[in-house]
ZABALUM-107984 format. One line per field, with one value per residue: x, y, z of N, C-alpha, C in turn; residue number from 1; residue in three letters. Coordinates in nm, 4 decimals, decimal comma. Last residue first. Layout:
BEGIN
n.px: (X  ...)
n.py: (Y  ...)
n.pz: (Z  ...)
ca.px: (X  ...)
ca.py: (Y  ...)
ca.pz: (Z  ...)
c.px: (X  ...)
c.py: (Y  ...)
c.pz: (Z  ...)
k: (NUM  ...)
r: (ALA  ...)
//
This chain:
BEGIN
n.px: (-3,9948  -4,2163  -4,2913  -4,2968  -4,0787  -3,9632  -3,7706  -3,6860  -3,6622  -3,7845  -3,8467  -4,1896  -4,5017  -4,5464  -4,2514  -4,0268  -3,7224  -3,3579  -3,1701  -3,0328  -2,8852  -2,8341  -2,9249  -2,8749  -3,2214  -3,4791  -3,7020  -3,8540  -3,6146  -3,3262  -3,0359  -2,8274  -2,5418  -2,3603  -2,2532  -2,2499  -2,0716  -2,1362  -2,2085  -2,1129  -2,3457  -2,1752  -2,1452  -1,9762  -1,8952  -1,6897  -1,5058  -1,6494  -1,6841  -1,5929  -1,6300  -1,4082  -1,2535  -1,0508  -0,9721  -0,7970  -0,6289  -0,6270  -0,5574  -0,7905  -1,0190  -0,8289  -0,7776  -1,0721  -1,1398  -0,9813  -1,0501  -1,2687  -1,1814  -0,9829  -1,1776  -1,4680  -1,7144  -1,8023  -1,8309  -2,0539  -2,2673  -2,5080  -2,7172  -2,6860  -2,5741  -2,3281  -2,2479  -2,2418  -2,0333  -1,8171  -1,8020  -1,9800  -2,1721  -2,1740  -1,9541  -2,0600  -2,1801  -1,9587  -1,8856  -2,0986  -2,1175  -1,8481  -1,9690  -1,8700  -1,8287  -1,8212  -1,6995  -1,6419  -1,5511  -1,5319  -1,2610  -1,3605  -1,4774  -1,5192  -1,7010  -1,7987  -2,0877  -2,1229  -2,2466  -2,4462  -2,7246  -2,9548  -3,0591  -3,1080  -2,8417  -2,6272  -2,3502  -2,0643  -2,0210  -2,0545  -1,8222  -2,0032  -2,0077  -1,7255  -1,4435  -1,2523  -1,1615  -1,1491  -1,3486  -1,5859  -1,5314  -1,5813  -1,8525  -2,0241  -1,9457  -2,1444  -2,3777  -2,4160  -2,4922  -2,7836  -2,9178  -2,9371  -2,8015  -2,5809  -2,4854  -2,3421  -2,1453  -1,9439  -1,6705  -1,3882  -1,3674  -1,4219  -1,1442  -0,9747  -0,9862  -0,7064  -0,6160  -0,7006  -0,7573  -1,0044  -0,8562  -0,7714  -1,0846  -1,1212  -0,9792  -1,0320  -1,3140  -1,2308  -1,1093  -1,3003  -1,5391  -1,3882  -1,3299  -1,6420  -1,6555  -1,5547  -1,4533  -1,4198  -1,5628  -1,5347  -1,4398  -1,2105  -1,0653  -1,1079  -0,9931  -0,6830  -0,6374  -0,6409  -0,4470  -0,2135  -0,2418  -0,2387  0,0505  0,1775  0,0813  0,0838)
n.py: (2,5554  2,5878  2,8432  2,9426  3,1486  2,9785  2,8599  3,0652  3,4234  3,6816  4,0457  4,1295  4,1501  3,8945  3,7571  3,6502  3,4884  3,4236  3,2782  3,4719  3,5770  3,3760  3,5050  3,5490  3,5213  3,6218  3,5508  3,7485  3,8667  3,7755  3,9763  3,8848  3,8102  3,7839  3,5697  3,2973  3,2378  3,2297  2,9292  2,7868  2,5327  2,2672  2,0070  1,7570  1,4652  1,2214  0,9106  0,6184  0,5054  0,1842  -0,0328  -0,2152  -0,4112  -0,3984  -0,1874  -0,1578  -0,4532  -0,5204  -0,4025  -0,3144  -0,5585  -0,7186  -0,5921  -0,6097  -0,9143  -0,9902  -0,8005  -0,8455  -1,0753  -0,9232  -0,7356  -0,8213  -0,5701  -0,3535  -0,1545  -0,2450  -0,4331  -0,7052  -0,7742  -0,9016  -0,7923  -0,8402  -1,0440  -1,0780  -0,9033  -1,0239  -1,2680  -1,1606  -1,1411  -0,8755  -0,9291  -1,0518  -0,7719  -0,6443  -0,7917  -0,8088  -0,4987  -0,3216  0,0406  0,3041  0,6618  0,8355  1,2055  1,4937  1,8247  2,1006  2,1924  2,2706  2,0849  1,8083  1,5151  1,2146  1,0477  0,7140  0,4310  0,2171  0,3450  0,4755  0,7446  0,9902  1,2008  1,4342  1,6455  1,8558  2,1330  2,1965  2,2299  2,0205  1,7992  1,7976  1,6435  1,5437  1,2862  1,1064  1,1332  1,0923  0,8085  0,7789  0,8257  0,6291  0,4257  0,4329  0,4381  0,1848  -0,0039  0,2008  0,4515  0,5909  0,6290  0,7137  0,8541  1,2133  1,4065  1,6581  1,8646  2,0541  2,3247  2,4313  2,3898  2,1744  1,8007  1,6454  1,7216  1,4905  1,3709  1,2000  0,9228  1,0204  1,0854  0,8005  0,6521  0,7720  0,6835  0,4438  0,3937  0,5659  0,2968  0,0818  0,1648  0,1896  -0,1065  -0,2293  -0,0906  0,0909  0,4175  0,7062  0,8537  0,9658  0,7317  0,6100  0,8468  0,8602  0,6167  0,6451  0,8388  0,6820  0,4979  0,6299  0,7898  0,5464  0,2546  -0,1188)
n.pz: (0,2552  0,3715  0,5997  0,8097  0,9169  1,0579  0,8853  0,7724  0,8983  0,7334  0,7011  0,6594  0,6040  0,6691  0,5652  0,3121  0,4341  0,3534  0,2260  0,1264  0,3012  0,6468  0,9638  1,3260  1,4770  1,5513  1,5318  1,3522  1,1885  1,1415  1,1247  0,7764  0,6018  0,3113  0,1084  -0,0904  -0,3711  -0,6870  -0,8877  -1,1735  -1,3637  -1,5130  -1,7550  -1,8910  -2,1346  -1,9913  -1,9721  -1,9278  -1,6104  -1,4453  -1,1874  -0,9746  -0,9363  -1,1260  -1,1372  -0,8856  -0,7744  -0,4705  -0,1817  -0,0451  -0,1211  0,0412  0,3226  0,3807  0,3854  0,6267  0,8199  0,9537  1,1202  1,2679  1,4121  1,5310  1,5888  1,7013  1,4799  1,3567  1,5925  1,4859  1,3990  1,1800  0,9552  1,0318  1,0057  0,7347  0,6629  0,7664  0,5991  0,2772  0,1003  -0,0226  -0,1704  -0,4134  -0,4367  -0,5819  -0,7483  -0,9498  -1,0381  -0,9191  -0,8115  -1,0629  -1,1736  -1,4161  -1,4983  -1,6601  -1,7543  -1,7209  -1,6139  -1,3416  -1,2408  -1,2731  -1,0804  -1,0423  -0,9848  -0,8088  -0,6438  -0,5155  -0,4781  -0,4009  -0,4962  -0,3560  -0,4456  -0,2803  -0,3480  -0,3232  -0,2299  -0,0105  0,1440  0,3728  0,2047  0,0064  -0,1739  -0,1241  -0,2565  -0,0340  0,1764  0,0419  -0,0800  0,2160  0,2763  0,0728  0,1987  0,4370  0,2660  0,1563  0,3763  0,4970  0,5509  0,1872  -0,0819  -0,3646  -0,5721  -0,5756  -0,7110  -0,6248  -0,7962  -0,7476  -0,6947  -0,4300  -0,2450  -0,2917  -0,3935  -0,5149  -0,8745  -1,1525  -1,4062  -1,4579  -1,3297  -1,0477  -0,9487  -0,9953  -0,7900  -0,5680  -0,5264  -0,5168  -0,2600  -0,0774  -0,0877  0,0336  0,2831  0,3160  0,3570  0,5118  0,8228  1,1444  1,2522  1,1735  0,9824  1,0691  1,0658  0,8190  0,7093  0,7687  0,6997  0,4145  0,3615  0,4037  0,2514  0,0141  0,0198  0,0447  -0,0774  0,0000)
ca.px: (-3,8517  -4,1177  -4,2714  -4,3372  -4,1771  -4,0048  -3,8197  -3,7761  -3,5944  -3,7552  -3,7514  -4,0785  -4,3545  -4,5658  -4,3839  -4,1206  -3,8302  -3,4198  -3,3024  -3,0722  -2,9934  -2,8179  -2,9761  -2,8550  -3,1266  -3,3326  -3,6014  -3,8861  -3,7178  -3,4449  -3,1389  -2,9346  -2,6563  -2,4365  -2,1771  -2,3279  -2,0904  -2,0614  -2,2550  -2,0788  -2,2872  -2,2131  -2,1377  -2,0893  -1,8910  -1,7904  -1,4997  -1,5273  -1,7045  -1,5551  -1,7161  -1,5050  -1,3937  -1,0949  -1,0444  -0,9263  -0,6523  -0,7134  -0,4722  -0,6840  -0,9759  -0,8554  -0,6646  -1,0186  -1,1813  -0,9571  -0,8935  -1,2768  -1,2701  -0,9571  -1,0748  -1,3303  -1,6826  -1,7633  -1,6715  -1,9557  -2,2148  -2,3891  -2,7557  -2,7522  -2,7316  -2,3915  -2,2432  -2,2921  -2,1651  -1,8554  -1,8625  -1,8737  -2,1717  -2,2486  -1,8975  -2,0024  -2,2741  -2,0791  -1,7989  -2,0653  -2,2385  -1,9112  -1,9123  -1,9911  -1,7906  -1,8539  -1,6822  -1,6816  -1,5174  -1,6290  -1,2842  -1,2546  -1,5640  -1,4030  -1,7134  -1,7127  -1,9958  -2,1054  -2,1837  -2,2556  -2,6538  -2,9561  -3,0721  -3,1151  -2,9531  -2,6604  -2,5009  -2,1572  -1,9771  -2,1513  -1,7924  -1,9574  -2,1309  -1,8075  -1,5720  -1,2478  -1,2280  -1,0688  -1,2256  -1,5606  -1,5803  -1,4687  -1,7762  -1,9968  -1,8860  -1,9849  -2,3538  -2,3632  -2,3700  -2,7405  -3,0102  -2,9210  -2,8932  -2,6205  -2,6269  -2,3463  -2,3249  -1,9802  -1,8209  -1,4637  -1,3221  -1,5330  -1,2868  -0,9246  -1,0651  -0,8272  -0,6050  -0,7061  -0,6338  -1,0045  -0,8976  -0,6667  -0,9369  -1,2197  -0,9783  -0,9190  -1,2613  -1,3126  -1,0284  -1,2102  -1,5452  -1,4103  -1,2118  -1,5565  -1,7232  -1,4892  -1,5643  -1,3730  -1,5346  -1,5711  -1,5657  -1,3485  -1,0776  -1,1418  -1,1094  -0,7697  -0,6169  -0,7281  -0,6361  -0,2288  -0,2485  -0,3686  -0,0772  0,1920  0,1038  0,0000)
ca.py: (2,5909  2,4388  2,7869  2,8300  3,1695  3,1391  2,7993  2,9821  3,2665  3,5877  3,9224  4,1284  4,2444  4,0020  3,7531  3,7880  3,4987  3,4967  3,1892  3,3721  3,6880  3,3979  3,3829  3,5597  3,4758  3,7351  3,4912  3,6676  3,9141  3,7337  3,8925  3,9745  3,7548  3,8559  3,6152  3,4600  3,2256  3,2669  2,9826  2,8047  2,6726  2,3238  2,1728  1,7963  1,6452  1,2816  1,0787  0,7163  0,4962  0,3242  0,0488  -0,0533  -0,3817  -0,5709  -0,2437  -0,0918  -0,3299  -0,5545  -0,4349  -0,2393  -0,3677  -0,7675  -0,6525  -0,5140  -0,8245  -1,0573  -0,7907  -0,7817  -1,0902  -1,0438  -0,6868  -0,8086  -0,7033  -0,4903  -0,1345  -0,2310  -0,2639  -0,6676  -0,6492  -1,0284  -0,8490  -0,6907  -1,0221  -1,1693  -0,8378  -0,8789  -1,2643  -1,1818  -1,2215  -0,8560  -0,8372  -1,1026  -0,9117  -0,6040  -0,7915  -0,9402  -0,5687  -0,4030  -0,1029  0,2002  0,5014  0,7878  1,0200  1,4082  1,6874  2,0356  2,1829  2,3327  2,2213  1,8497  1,6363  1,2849  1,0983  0,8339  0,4846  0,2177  0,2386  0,3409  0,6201  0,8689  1,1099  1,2936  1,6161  1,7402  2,0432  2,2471  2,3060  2,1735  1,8802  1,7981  1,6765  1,6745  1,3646  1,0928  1,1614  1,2471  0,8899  0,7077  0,8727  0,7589  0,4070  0,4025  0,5510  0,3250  0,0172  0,0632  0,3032  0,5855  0,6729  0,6154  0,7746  1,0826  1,3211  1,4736  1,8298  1,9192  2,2695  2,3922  2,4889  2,2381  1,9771  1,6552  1,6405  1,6049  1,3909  1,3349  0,9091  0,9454  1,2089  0,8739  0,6130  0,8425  0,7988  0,4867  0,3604  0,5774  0,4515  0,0838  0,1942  0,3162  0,0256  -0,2627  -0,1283  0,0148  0,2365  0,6480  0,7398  1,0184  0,8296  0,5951  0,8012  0,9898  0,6633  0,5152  0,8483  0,8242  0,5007  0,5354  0,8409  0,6442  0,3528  0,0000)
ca.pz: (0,2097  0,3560  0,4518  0,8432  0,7887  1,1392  1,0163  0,6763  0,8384  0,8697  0,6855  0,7588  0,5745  0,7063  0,5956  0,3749  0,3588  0,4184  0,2748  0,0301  0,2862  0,5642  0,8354  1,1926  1,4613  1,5820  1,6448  1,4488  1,2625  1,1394  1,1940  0,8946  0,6352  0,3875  0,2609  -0,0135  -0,2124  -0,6097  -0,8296  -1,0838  -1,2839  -1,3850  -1,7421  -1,7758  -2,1074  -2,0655  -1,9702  -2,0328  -1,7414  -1,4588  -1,2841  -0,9802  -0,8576  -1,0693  -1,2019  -0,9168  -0,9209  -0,5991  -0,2995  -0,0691  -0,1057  -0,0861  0,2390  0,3973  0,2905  0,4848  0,7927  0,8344  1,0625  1,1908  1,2870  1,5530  1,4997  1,7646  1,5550  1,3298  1,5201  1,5611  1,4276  1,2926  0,9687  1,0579  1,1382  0,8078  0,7022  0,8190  0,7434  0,3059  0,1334  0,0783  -0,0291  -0,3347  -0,4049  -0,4773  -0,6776  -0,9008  -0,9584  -1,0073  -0,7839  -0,9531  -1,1227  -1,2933  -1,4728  -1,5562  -1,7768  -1,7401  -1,7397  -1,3900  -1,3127  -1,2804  -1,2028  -0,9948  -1,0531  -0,7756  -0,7374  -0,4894  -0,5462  -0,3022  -0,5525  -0,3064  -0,5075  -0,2909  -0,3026  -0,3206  -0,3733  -0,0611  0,1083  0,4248  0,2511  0,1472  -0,1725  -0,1281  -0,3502  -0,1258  0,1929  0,0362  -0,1506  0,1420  0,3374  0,0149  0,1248  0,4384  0,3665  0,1023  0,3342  0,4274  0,5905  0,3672  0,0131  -0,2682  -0,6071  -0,5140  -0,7362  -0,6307  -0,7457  -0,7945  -0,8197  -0,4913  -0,2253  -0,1927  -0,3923  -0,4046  -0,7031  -1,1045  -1,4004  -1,4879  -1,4543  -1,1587  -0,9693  -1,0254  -0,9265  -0,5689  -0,5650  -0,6052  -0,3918  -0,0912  -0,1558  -0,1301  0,1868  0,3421  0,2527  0,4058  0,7415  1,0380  1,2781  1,3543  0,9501  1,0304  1,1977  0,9301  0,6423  0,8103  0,8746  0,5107  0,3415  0,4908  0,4044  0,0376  -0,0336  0,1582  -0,1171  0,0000)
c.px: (-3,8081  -3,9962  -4,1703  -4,3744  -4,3271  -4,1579  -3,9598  -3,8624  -3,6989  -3,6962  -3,7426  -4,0061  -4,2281  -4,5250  -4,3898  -4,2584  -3,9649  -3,5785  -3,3653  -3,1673  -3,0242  -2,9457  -2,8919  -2,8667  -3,0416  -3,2122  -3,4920  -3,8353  -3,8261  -3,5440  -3,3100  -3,0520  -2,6731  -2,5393  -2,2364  -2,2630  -2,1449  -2,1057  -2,1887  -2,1910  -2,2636  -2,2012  -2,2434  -2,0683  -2,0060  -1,8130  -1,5584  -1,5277  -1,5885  -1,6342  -1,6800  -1,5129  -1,4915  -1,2326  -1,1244  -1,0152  -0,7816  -0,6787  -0,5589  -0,5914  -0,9200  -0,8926  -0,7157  -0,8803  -1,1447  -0,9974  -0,9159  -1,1442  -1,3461  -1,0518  -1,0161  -1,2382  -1,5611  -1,7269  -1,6756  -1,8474  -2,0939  -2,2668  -2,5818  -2,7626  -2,7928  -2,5535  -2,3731  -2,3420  -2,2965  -1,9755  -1,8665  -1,8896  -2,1051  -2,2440  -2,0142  -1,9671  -2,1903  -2,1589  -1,9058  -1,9348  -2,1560  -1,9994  -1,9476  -1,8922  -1,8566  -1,8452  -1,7469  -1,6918  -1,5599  -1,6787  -1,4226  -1,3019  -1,4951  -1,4882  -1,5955  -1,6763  -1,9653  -2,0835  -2,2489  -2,2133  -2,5171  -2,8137  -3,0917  -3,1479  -2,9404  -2,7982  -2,5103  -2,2739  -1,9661  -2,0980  -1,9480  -1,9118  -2,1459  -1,9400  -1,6802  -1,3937  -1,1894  -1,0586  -1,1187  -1,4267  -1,5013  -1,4489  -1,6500  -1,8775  -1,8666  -1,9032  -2,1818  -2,3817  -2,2916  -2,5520  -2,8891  -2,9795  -2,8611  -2,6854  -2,6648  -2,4963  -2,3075  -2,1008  -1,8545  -1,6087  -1,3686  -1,5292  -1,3649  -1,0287  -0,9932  -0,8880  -0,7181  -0,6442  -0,6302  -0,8478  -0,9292  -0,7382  -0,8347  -1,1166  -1,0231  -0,9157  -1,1446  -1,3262  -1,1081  -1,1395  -1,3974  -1,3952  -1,2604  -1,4405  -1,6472  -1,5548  -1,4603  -1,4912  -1,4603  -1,5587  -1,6338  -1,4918  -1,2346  -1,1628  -1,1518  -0,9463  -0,7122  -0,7385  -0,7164  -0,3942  -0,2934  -0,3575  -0,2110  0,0646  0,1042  0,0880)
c.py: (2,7496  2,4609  2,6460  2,7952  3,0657  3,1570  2,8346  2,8877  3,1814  3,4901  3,8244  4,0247  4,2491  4,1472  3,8309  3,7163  3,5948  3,4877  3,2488  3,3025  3,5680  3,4615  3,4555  3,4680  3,5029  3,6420  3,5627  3,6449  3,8767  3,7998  3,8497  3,9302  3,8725  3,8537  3,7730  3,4555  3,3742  3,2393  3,1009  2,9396  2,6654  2,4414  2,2322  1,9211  1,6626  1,3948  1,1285  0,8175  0,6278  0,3838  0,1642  -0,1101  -0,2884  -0,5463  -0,3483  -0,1664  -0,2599  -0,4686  -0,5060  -0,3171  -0,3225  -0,6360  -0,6872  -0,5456  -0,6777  -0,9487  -0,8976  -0,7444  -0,9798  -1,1069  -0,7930  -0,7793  -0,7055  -0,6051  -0,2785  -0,2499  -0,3654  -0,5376  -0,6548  -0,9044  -0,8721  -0,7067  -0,8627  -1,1063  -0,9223  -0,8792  -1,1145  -1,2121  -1,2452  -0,9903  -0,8389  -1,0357  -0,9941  -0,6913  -0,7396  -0,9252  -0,7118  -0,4659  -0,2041  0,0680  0,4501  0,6672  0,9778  1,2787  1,5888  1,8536  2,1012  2,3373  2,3202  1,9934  1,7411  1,4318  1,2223  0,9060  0,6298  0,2786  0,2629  0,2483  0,4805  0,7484  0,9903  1,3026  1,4652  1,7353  1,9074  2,1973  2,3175  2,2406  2,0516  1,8580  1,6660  1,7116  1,5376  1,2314  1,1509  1,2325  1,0760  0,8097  0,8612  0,8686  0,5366  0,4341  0,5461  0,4332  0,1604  0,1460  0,1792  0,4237  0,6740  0,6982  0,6588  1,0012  1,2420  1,4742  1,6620  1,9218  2,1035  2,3525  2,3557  2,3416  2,0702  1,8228  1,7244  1,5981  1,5107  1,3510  1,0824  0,9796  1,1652  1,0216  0,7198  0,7550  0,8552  0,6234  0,4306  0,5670  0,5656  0,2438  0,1539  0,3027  0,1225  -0,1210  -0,1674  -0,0798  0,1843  0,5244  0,7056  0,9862  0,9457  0,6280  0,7226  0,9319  0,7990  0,5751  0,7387  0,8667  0,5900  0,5275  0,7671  0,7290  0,4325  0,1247)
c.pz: (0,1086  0,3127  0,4719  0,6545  0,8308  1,0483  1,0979  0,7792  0,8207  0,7696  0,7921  0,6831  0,6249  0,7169  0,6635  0,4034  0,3732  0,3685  0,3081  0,0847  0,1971  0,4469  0,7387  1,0613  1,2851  1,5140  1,6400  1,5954  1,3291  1,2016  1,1514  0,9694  0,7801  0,4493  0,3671  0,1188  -0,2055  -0,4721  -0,6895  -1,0135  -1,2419  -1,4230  -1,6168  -1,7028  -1,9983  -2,0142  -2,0865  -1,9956  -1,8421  -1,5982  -1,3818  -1,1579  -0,8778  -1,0497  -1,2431  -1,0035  -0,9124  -0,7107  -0,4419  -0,1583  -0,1670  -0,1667  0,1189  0,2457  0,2717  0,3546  0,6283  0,7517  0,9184  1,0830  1,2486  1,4164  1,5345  1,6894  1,6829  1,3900  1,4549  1,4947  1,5224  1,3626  1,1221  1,1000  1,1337  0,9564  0,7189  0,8592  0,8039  0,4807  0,2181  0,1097  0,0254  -0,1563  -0,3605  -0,4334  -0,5536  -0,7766  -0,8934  -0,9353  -0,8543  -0,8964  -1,0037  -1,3085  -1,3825  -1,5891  -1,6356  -1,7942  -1,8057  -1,5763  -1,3989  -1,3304  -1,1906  -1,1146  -1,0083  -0,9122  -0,7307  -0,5570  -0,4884  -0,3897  -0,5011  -0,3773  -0,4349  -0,3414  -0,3501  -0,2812  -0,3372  -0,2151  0,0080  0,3311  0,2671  0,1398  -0,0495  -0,0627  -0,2583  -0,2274  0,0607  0,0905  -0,0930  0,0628  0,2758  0,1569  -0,0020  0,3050  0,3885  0,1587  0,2381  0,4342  0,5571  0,4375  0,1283  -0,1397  -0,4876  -0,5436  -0,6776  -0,6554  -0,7770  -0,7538  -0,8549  -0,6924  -0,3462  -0,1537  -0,2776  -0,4250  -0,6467  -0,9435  -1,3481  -1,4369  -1,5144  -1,3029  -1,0603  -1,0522  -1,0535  -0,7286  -0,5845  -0,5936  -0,5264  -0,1971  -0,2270  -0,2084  0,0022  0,2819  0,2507  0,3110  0,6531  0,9835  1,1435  1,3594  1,0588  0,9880  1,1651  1,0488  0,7497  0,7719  0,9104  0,6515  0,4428  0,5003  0,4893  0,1399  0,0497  0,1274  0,0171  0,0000)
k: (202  201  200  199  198  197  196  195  194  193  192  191  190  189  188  187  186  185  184  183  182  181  180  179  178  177  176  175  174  173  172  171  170  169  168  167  166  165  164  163  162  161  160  159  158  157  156  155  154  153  152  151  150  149  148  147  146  145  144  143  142  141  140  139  138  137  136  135  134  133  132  131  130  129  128  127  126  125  124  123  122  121  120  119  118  117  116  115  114  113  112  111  110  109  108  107  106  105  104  103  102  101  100  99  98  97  96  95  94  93  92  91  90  89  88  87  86  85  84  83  82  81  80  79  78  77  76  75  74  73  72  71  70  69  68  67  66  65  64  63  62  61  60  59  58  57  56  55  54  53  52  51  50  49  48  47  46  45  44  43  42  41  40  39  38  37  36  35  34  33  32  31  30  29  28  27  26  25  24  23  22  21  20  19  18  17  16  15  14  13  12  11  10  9  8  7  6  5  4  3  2  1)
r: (UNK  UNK  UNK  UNK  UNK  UNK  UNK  UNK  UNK  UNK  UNK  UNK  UNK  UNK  UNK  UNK  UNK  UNK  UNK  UNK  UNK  UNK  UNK  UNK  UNK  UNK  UNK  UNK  UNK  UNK  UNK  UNK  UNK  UNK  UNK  UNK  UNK  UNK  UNK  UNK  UNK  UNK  UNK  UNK  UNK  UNK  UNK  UNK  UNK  UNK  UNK  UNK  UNK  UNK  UNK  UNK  UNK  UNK  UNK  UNK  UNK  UNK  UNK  UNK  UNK  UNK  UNK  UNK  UNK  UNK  UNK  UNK  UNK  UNK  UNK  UNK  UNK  UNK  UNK  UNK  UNK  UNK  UNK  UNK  UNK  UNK  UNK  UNK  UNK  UNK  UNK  UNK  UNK  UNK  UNK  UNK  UNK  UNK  UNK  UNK  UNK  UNK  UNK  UNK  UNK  UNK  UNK  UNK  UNK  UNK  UNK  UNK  UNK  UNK  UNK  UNK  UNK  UNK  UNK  UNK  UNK  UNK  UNK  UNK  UNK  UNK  UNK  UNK  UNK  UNK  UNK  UNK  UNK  UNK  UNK  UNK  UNK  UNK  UNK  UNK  UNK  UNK  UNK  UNK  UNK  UNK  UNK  UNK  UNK  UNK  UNK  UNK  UNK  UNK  UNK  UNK  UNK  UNK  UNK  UNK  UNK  UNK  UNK  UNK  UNK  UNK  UNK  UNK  UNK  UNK  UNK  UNK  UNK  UNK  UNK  UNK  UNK  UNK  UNK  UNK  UNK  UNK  UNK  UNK  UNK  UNK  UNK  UNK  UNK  UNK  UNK  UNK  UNK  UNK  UNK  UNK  UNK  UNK  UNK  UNK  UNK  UNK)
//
C-alpha cells in the first residue's frame, strides 16, 4: 500500500468512527475517479460529487470514502446525494467540465455482501464490535485488488455546472433574531424571517 492510500485510510477511518470494508471501497473509487479526470483533491469547490447512494445501508460508508478521497463535502456544498440506493457516484471536474462515474461491479458487490462482516452486521452486531480479523480478509482484498478488478468506470464525458458565487451577507431574522443567511431569508408580514419562522417548507 502507497503512503498516499495510508495516509487516506487513517484519516477516512478516523473520520468514519469504525472500520468497514465500505468506506475503503469509496475511498479507492474515488481516488480512481481524480486518476482518470487527471485532477487532485478539492481544496474549495473545483470538484463536485453526485453521489447515487442513500441511507439506511452500506452506502452511507462508502460515500464517506468517496468524500475523503475527492475533497468533496457537505460543508464546502460540492456534493449532493440522489437517493438512488446504489454504490456509485460521478465525480465532475468544473474546472474543465469533464466528468466520470464510477460504480461497484455488480458481481464484486454481491459477493462483499456475502462476506462474514456483514454476516455479522445483519444479525444487528455494530460495526466497531466485529473483531478486525474478521474484516482484515476483505479489507486486504480492497486495498490491494486493481481498481479495475472492482469498480465500474465509465469514459470521460462532457458535464457543465454553474458556478454559483458564495453569499456572505446575512441579517437577523425578525422573528427569532437569529442571523440567516440573505438567500433563505423569507417575507412575511412584511418582515424578513428565516424559513423555520416563515413556516414555509422551504
Amino acid at each position: 500500500m502507497d503512503e498516499k492510500l495510508k495516509e487516506l485510510l487513517e484519516l477516512g477511518f478516523k473520520f468514519h468512527g469504525h472500520k468497514c470494508p465500505a468506506m475503503p471501497m469509496g475511498l479507492r473509487a474515488g481516488l480512481k475517479a481524480m486518476e482518470v479526470l487527471g485532477v487532485d483533491r478539492a481544496q474549495d469547490k473545483e470538484l463536485h460529487v453526485i453521489s447515487e447512494t442513500g441511507k439506511g445501508h452500506a452506502a452511507g460508508c462508502f460515500l464517506d470514502g468517496v468524500m475523503v478521497a475527492t475533497g468533496c463535502t457537505y460543508g464546502k456544498s460540492n456534493i449532493e446525494k440522489k437517493y438512488w440506493d446504489k454504490m456509485a457516484f460521478t465525480l465532475i471536474d468544473k474546472k474543465t467540465n469533464r466528468a466520470v462515474r464510477v460504480s461497484l461491479k455488480p458481481e464484486f458487490f454481491a459477493q462483499a455482501l456475502k462476506s462474514p462482516f456483514v454476516e455479522m452486521r445483519k444479525k444487528g452486531i455494530p460495526p466497531q464490535e466485529i473483531p478486525f480479523e474478521v474484516l482484515k480478509p476483505l479489507l486486504d482484498k480492497i486495498l490491494t485488488i486493481p481498481a479495475e478488478a472492482f469498480l465500474d468506470i465509465s469514459d470521460v464525458f462532457e458535464y457543465k455546472m454553474e458556478s454559483k458565487p458564495g453569499c456572505f451577507t446575512a441579517v437577523p431574522c425578525a422573528v427569532c433574531g437569529e442571523m440567516t443567511f440573505e438567500k433563505a431569508l423569507r417575507v412575511k408580514d412584511g418582515k424578513l424571517v428565516c424559513i423555520p419562522c416563515s413556516g414555509y417548507e422551504s
